[in-house]
C-alpha positions in Angstrom: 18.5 1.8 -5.4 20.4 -1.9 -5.0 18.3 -3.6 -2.4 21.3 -6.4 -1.8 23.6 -2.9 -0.5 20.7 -2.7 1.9 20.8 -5.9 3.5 22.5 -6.5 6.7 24.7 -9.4 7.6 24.0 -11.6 10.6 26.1 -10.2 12.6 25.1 -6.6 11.8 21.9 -7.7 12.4 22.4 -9.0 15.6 24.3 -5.7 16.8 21.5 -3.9 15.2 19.0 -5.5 17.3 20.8 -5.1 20.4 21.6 -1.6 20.6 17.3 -1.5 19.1 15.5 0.0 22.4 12.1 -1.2 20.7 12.2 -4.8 20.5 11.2 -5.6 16.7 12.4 -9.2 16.5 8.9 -10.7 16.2 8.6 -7.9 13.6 11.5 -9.1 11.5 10.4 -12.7 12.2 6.8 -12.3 10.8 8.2 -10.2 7.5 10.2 -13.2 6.6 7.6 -15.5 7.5 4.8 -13.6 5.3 7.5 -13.2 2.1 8.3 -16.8 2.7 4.7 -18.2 2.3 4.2 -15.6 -0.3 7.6 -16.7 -2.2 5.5 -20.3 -2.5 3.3 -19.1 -5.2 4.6 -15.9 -6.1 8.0 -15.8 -8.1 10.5 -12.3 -8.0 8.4 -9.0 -6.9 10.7 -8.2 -4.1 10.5 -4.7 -4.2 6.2 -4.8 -4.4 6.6 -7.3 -1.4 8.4 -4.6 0.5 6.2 -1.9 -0.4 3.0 -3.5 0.6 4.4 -5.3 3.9 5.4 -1.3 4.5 2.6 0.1 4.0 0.7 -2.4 5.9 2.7 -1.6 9.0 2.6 1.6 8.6 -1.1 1.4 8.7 -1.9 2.5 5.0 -3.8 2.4 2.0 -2.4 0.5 -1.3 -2.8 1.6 -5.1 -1.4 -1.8 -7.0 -1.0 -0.6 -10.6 -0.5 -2.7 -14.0 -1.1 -4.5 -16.4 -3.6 -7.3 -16.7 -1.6 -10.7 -15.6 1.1 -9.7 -13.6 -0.2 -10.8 -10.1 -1.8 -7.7 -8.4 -5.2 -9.0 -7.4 -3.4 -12.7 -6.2 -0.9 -11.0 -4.2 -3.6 -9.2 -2.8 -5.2 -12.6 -1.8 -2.0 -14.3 -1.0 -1.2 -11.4 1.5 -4.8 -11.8 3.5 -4.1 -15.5 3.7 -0.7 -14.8 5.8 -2.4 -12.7 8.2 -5.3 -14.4 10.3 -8.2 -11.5 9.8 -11.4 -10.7 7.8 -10.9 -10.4 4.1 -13.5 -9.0 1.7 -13.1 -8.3 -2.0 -15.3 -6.2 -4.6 -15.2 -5.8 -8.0 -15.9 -2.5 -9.2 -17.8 -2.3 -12.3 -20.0 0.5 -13.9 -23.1 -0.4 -12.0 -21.4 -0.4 -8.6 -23.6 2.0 -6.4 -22.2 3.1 -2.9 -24.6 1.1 -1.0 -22.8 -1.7 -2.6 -20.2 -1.1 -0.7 -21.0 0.2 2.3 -24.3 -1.5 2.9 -28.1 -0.1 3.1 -31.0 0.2 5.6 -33.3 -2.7 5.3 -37.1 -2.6 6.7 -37.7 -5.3 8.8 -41.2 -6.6 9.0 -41.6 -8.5 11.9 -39.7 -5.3 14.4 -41.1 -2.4 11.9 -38.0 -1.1 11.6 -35.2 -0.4 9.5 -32.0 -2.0 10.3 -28.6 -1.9 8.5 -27.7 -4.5 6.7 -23.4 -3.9 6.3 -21.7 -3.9 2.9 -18.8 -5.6 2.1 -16.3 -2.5 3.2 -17.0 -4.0 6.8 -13.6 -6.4 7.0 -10.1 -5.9 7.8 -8.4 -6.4 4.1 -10.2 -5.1 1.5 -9.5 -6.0 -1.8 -11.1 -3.3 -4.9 -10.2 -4.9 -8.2 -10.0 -2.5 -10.9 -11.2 0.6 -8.6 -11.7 3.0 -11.9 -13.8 0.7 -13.0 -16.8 2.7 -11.0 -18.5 6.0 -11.5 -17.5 9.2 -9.3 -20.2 8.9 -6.6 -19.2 5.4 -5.8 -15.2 6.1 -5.8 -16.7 8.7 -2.9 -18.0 6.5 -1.0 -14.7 5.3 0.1 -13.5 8.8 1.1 -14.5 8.8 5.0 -14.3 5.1 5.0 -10.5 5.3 3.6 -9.5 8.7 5.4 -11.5 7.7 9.0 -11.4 4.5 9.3 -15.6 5.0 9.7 -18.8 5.6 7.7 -22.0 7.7 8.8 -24.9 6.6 6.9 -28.3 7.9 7.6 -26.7 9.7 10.8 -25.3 7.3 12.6 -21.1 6.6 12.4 -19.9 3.2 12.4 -16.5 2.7 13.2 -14.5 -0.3 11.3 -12.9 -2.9 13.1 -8.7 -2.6 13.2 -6.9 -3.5 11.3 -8.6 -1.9 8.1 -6.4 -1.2 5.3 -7.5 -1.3 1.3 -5.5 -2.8 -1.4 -7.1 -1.3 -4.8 -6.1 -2.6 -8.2 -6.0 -0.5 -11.3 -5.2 -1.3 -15.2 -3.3 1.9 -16.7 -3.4 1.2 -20.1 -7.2 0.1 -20.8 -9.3 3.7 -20.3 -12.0 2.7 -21.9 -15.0 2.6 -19.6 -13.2 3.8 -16.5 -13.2 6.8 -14.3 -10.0 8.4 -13.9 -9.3 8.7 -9.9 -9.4 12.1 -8.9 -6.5 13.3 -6.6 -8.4 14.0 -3.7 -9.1 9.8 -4.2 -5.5 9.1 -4.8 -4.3 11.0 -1.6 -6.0 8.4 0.7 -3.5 6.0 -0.9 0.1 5.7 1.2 1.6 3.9 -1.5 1.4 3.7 -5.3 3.1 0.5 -6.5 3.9 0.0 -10.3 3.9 -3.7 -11.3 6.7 -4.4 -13.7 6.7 -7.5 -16.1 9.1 -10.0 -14.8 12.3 -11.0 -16.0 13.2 -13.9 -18.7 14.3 -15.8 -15.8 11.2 -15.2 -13.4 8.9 -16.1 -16.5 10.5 -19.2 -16.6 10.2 -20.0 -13.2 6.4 -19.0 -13.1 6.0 -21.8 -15.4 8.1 -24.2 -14.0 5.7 -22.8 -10.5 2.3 -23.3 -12.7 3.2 -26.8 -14.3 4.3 -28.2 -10.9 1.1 -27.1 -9.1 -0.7 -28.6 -12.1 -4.5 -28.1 -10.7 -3.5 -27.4 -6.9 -5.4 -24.3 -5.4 -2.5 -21.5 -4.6 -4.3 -19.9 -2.1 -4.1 -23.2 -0.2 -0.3 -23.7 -0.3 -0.1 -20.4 2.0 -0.5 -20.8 5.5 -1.0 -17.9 7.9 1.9 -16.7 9.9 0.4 -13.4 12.2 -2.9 -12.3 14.1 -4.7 -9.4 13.7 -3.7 -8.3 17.2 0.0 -9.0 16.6 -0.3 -6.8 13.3 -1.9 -4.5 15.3 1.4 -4.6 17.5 3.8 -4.4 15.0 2.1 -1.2 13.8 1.9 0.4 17.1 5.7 -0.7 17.5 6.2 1.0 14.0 4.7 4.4 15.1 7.8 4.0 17.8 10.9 4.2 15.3 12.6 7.3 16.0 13.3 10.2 13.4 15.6 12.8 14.0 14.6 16.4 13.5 17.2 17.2 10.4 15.3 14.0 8.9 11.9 15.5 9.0 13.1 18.4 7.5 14.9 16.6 5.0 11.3 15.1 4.1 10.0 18.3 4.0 12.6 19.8 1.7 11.3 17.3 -0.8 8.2 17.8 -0.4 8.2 21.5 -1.0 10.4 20.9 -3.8 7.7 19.3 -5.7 5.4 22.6 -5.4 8.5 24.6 -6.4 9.7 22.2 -9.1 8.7 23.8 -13.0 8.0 20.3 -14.5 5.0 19.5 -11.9 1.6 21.2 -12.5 0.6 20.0 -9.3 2.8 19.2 -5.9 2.7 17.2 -2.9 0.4 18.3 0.0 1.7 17.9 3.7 0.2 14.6 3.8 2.7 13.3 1.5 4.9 14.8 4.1 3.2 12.7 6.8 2.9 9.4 4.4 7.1 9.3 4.0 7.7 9.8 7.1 5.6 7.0 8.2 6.5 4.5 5.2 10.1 5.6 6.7 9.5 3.7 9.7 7.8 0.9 8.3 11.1 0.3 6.3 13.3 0.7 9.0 11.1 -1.5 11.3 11.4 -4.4 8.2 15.3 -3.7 8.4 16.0 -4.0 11.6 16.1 -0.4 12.9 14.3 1.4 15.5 15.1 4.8 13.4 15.3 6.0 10.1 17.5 7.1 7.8 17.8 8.9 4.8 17.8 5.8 2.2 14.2 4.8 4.3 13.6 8.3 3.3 14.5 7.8 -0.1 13.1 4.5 -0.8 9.5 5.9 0.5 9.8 9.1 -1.7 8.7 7.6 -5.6 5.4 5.2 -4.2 4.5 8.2 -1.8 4.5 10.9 -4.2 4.3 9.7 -7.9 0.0 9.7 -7.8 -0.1 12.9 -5.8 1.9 15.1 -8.4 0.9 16.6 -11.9 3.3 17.1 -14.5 3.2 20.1 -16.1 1.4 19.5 -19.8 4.3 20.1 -22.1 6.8 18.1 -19.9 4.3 15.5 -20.3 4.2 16.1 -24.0 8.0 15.4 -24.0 7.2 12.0 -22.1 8.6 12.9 -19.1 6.8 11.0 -16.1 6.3 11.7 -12.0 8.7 9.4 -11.3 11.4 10.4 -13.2 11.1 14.3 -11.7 10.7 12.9 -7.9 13.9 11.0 -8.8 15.9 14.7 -10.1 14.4 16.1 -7.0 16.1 12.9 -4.7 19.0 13.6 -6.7 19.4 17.9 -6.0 18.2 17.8 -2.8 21.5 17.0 -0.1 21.4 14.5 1.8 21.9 14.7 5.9 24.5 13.3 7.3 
């Protein structure tokens, strides 16, 4: 899809925004502001820009996926530094246990009792580089936390502080000594974002960035631009953008397609449903809209649903991939007018 089609002209923009009955100008305002301090260290990426600001206002989970070198866990860092809240990162290794994470009972000598001391999970932004890095019972640990919003450790429930949103980082080609995500894991993610090497022309202008920066710290040329009670705002203003009824069952065509189609083992529960329909209005809210329409839709269909299908064994044998089948599916499946 051409992103430049997408974009709106002043003028449009200003028609758009009057006619908007949800006022999303400070919205708008704070997109450009976060891609503009991001655009200081970061060179090209539009489209991952979009897909994480999205999924941030729509209040979900992010699986970056890539190679080693191609920005994922600076972006990561470049993104809490725009937004004025608690950031935490871990580093999942081998070793990781889930009390690393979430945190563990301590016994305090001088009250003779145990209190709990709390992991690193307990932030806003959590950055997990290299998440299948870490056994299976530790990857759990992040189930309730990821899908609740809350933990329950040694009965009690501790609710986390919003915003709470995970970016997680993952390297698809090195397997040795990880733990492949299971899909139960990779259904708490809203969006799956492939990281793409850049162009001849970005590379060049990555070094041109790097050699002008010389020894500079790049997380200090980014400035914060939002609150953590305006982002929670603009997300509650997000939940707002309307949908028309032959939308959502346009989403739910596709959806069922994917449980229907030959080439996928596996298809899309009804939370994929619920995920496009709410990255929909996160990408109508960044353009301007206060409803959605079917290229939000559209665009929302391959990070939503490429990690929640299978594909069939001997389609994968032929090299087919998720992507490429969601795309036939966008393709067979008519559009609403």
């Amino acid at each position: 899809m051409d992103n430049n089609n997408e974009q709106s002209t002043p003028m449009e923009q200003s028609e758009l925004n009057f006619k908007n009955r949800i006022d999303l100008s400070g919205l708008q305002n704070a997109v450009l502001g976060i891609k503009a301090e991001l655009a200081k260290v970061i060179v090209g990426q539009e489209r991952m820009i979009d897909r994480i600001l999205v999924s941030i206002l729509a209040n979900g989970h992010i699986l970056l996926e890539g190679v080693p070198g191609v920005a994922k866990t600076i972006t990561a860092k470049l993104i809490s530094k725009t937004i004025d809240i608690g950031f935490s990162r871990i580093q999942f290794t081998p070793d990781l246990m889930p009390s690393d994470i979430l945190g563990t009972s301590v016994f305090n000598l001088k009250t003779t009792e145990f209190e709990f001391k709390k992991g690193p999970i307990f932030s806003n932004l959590i950055l997990i580089d290299e998440i299948n890095r870490a056994p299976a019972k530790t990857q759990a640990a992040l189930f309730e936390v990821m899908e609740e919003r809350q933990i329950s450790i040694d009965g009690h429930q501790y609710i986390m502080e919003q915003p709470f949103l995970v970016i997680a980082t993952q390297n698809p080609i090195e397997q040795e000594g990880t733990y492949r995500l299971p899909e139960a894991q990779l259904d708490r993610f809203l969006f799956k974002i492939n990281i793409d090497y850049p162009s001849l022309e970005e590379e060049v202008n990555i070094l041109m960035r790097e050699h002008e920066l010389q020894n500079d710290d790049k997380l200090e040329q980014v400035n914060k631009v939002i609150s953590g009670a305006q982002l929670r705002e603009y997300q509650h203003a997000v939940k707002q953008i309307q949908v028309e009824k032959h939308l959502m069952e346009y989403i739910a065509r596709i959806v069922a397609n994917t449980r229907e189609n030959s080439f996928l083992y596996l298809g899309a529960s009804p939370r994929a449903s619920i995920a496009i329909l709410n990255a929909a209005k996160g990408y109508a809210a960044i353009r301007g809209r206060d409803f959605v329409t079917p290229d939000d839709i559209k665009e929302s269909a391959i990070p939503v649903l490429q990690h929640r299908v299978v594909v069939a064994p001997e389609r994968e044998m032929e090299g087919m991939t998720g992507q490429e089948i969601i795309l036939q599916i966008l393709e067979t499946i008519e559009v609403p007018r």
